[in-house]
C-alpha positions in Angstrom: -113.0 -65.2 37.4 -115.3 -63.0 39.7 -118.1 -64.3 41.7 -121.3 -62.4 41.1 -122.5 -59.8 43.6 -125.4 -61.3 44.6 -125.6 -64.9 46.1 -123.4 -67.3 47.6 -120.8 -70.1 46.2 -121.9 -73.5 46.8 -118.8 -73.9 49.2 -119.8 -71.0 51.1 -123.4 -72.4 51.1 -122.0 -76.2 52.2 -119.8 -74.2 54.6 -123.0 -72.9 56.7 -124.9 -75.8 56.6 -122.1 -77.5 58.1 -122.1 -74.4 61.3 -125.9 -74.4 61.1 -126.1 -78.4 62.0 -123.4 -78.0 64.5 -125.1 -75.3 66.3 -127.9 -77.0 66.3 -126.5 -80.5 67.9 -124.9 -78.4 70.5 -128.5 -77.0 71.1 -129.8 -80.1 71.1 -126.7 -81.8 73.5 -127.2 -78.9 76.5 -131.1 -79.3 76.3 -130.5 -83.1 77.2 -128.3 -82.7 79.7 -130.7 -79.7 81.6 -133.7 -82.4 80.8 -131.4 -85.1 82.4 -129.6 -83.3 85.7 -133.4 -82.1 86.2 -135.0 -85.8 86.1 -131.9 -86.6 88.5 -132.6 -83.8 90.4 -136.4 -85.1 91.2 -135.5 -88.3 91.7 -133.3 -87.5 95.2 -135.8 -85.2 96.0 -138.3 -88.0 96.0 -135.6 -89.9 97.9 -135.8 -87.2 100.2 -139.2 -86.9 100.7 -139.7 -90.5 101.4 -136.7 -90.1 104.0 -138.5 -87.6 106.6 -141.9 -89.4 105.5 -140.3 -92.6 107.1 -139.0 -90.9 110.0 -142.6 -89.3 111.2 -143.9 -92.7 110.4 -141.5 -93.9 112.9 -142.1 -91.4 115.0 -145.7 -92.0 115.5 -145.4 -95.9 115.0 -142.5 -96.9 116.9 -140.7 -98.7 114.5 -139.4 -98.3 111.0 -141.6 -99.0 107.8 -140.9 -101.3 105.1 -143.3 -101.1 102.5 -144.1 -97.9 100.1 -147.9 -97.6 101.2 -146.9 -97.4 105.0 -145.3 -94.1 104.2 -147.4 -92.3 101.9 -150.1 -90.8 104.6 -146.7 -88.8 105.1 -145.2 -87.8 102.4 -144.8 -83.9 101.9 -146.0 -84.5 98.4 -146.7 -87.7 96.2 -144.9 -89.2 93.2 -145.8 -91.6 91.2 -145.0 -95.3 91.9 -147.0 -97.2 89.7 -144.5 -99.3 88.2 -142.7 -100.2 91.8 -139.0 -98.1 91.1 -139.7 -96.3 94.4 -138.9 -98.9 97.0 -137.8 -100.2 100.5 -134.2 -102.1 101.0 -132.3 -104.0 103.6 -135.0 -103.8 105.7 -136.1 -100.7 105.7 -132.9 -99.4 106.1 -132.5 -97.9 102.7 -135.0 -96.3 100.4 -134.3 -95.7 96.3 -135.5 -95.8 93.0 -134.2 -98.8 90.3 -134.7 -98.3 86.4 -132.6 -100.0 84.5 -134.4 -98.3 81.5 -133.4 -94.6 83.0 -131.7 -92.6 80.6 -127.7 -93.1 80.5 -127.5 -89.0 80.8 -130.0 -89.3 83.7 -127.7 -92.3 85.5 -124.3 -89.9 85.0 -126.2 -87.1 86.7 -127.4 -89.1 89.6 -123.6 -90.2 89.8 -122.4 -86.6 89.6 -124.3 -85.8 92.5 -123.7 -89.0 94.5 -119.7 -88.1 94.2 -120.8 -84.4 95.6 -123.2 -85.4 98.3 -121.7 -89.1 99.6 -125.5 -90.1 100.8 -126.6 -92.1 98.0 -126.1 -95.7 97.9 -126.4 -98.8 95.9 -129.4 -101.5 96.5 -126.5 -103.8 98.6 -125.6 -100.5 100.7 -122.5 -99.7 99.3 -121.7 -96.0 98.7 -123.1 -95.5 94.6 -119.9 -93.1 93.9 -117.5 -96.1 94.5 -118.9 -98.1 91.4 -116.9 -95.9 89.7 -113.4 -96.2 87.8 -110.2 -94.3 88.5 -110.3 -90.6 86.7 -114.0 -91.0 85.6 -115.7 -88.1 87.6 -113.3 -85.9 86.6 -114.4 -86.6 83.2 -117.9 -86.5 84.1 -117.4 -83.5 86.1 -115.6 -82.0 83.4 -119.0 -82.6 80.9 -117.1 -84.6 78.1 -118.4 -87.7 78.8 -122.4 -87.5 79.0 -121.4 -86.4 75.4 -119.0 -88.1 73.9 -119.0 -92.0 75.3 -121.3 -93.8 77.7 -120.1 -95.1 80.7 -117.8 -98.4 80.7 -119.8 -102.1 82.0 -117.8 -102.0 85.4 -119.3 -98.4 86.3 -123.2 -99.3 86.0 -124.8 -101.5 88.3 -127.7 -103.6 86.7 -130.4 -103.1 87.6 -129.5 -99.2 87.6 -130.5 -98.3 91.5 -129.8 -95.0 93.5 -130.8 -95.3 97.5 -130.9 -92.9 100.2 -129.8 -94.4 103.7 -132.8 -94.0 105.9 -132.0 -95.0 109.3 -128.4 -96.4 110.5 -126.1 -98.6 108.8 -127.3 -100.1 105.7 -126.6 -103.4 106.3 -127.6 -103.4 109.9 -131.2 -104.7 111.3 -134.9 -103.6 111.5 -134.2 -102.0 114.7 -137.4 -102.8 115.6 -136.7 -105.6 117.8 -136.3 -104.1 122.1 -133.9 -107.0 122.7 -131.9 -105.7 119.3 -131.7 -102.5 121.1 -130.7 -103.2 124.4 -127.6 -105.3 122.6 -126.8 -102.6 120.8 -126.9 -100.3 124.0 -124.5 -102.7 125.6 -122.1 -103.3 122.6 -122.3 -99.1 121.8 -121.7 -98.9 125.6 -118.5 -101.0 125.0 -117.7 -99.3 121.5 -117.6 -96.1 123.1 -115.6 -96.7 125.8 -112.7 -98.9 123.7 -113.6 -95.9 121.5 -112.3 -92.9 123.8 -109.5 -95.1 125.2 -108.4 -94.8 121.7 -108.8 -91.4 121.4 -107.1 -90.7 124.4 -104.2 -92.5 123.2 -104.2 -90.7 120.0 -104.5 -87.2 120.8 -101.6 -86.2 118.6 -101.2 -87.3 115.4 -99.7 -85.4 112.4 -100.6 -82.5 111.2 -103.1 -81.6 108.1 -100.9 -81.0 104.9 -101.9 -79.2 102.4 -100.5 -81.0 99.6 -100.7 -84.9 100.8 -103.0 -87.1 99.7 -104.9 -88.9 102.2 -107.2 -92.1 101.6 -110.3 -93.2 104.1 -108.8 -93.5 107.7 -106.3 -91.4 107.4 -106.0 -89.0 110.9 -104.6 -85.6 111.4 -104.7 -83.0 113.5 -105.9 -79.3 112.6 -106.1 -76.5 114.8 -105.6 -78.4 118.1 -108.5 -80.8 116.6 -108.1 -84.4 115.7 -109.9 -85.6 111.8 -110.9 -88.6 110.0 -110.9 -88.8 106.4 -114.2 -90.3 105.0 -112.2 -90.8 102.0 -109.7 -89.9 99.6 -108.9 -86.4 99.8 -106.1 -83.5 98.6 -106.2 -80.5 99.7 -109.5 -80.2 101.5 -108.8 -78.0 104.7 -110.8 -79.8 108.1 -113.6 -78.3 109.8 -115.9 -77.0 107.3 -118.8 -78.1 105.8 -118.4 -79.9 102.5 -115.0 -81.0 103.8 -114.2 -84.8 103.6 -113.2 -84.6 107.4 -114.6 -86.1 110.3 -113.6 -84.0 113.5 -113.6 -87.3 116.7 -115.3 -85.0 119.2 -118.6 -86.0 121.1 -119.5 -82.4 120.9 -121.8 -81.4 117.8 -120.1 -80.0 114.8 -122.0 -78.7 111.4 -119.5 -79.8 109.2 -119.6 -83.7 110.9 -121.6 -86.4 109.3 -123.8 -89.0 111.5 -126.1 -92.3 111.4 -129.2 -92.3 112.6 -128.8 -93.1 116.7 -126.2 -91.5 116.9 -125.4 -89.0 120.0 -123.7 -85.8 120.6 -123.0 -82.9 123.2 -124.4 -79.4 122.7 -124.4 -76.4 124.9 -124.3 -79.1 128.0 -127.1 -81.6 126.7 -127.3 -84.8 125.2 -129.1 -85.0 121.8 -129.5 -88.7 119.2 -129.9 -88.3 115.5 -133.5 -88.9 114.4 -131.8 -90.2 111.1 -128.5 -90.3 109.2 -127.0 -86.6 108.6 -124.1 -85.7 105.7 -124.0 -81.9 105.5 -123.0 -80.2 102.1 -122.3 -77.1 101.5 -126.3 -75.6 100.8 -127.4 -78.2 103.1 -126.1 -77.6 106.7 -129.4 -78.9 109.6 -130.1 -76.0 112.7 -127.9 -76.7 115.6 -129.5 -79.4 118.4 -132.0 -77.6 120.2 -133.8 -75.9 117.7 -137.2 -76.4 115.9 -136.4 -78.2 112.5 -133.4 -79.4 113.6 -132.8 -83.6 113.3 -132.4 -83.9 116.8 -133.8 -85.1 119.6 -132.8 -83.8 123.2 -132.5 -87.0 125.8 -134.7 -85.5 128.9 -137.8 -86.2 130.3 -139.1 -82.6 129.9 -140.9 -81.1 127.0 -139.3 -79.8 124.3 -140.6 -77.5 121.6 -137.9 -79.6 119.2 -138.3 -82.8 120.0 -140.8 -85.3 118.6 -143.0 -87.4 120.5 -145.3 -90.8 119.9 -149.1 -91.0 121.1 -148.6 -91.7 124.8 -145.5 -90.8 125.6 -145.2 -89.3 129.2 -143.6 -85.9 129.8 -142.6 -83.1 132.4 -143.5 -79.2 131.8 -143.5 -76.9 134.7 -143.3 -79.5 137.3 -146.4 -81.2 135.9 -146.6 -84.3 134.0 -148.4 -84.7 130.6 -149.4 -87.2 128.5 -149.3 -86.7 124.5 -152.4 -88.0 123.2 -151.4 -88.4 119.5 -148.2 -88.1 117.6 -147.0 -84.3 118.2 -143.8 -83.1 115.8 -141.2 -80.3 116.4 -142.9 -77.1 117.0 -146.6 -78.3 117.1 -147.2 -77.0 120.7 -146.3 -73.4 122.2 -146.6 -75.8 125.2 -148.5 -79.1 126.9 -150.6 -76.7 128.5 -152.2 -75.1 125.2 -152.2 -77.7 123.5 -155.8 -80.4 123.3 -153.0 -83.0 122.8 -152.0 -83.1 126.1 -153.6 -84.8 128.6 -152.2 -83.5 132.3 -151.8 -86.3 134.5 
């Protein structure tokens, strides 16, 4: 029996139906996960934003804010908090955004980047990317998931939370407290010495392997240089940014991470984090030094990079000054033309 020219058999016609409705989820599945990786993508920009607004609030203030409406006369640009997600944790120490409503494709892109980045936390400080099982990034990574099965109980933390560390350790104090600080002088004092005794012991170690797998701890030596693994790592060659490797050097490296406080040598001076620093590859800070960098150099004299409070006392030129406001990195040429200096 011959089909007739014109037309189409009702199997032919079933047939593209069925292709037409496929196409069309598959449409419908990538335009999700864009929508999604993009709401993820705003939300750790807010995180961000509410990071360095904390820090010039600091800056200025002299200690560390708590609440939301301390820090919005900073922020680089506003979001919206009605509903309290945006908020303050551990003291200050952590900043993040809770919604156990948020969409499950929005939660597995926020994890997808918090595996990438290793800066984003949980409401209790822990790191977010270790809520998750054995073998289930790779199958986020790998884009199955987000469309084929949700993510199991033990993976979610309720209520959902993603946090950005904003000063030190998370679980550490206010740091707002003088005596607090002075301790912590002394027991970093102590630290640091037990510290390089250490290291002086362990200047050899062996060396970086290619093909071993290393877990958080693990040492090696590369190039003459001794590493830390911040993790669990294969393959991941030390001494470049992006690189699971911690290089134990007091000199500044790109590739190293650091906490808020902490201290480092470059080009002969001393310079402390103005707030906890993970590079990534895209996301590498100026050297120590230079304007827009997250350091600040430890001298009496005036520097165009550093940041100082309202009152604070400085030396340019053999003359002393007095800053009469809060002055950020770059805002001066110099003291001397500059209305917020005072010479003394």
């Amino acid at each position: 029996m011959q089909r007739s020219k014109k037309g189409f058999s009702l199997v032919e016609l079933l047939v593209a139906v069925v292709v037409l409705g496929v196409l069309s989820a598959t449409m419908m599945l990538a335009s999700r996960s864009g929508t999604a990786k993009a709401e993820a993508v705003r939300i750790v920009g807010d995180l961000r934003t509410a990071k360095a607004a904390a820090v010039m609030y600091y800056a200025e203030k002299g200690r560390w804010p708590t609440e939301v409406a301390s820090i919005e006369p900073y922020l680089a640009r506003t979001f919206d908090n009605d509903d309290g997600r945006y908020r303050f944790a551990q003291d200050g120490a952590l900043f993040g955004y809770v919604n156990d409503a948020l969409d499950q494709k929005v939660k597995d892109a926020l994890l997808q980047i918090a595996d990438k980045e290793k800066n984003l936390f949980r409401q209790d400080g822990s790191p977010l990317w270790s809520a998750l099982p054995d073998g289930l990034l790779r199958r986020i990574a790998s884009g199955f998931l987000a469309f084929l099965e949700p993510l199991p109980a033990e993976a979610v933390v309720t209520p959902f939370g993603v946090f950005i560390r904003i000063r030190g350790e998370a679980l550490g104090g206010t740091g707002d407290d003088n005596d607090d600080d002075d301790d912590d002088d002394d027991d970093d004092d102590d630290d640091d010495d037990d510290d390089d005794d250490d290291d002086d012991d362990d200047v050899t170690g062996d060396p970086w392997e290619s093909g071993k797998v290393y877990v958080q701890g693990d040492r090696v030596v590369y190039n003459g240089a001794l590493y830390e693994a911040w993790h669990w790592t294969q393959g991941t060659v030390p001494g470049q940014v992006g690189s699971p490797w911690q290089e134990i050097t007091t000199e500044w490296r790109d590739f190293n991470k650091y906490e808020g406080g902490d201290v480092v040598e470059y080009e002969g001076n001393l310079y402390t984090a103005w707030y906890a620093i993970y590079p990534s590859v895209g996301n590498v800070t100026d050297p120590p030094g230079t304007v827009g960098s997250p350091w600040q150099e430890q001298t009496d004299q005036w520097r165009a990079c550093n940041i100082y409070k309202g009152g604070e006392v400085i030396w340019y030129e053999g003359k002393q000054y007095r800053a009469k406001w809060y002055r950020g990195a770059g805002s001066d040429a110099d003291p001397t033309n500059s209305e917020a200096w005072e010479l003394l």
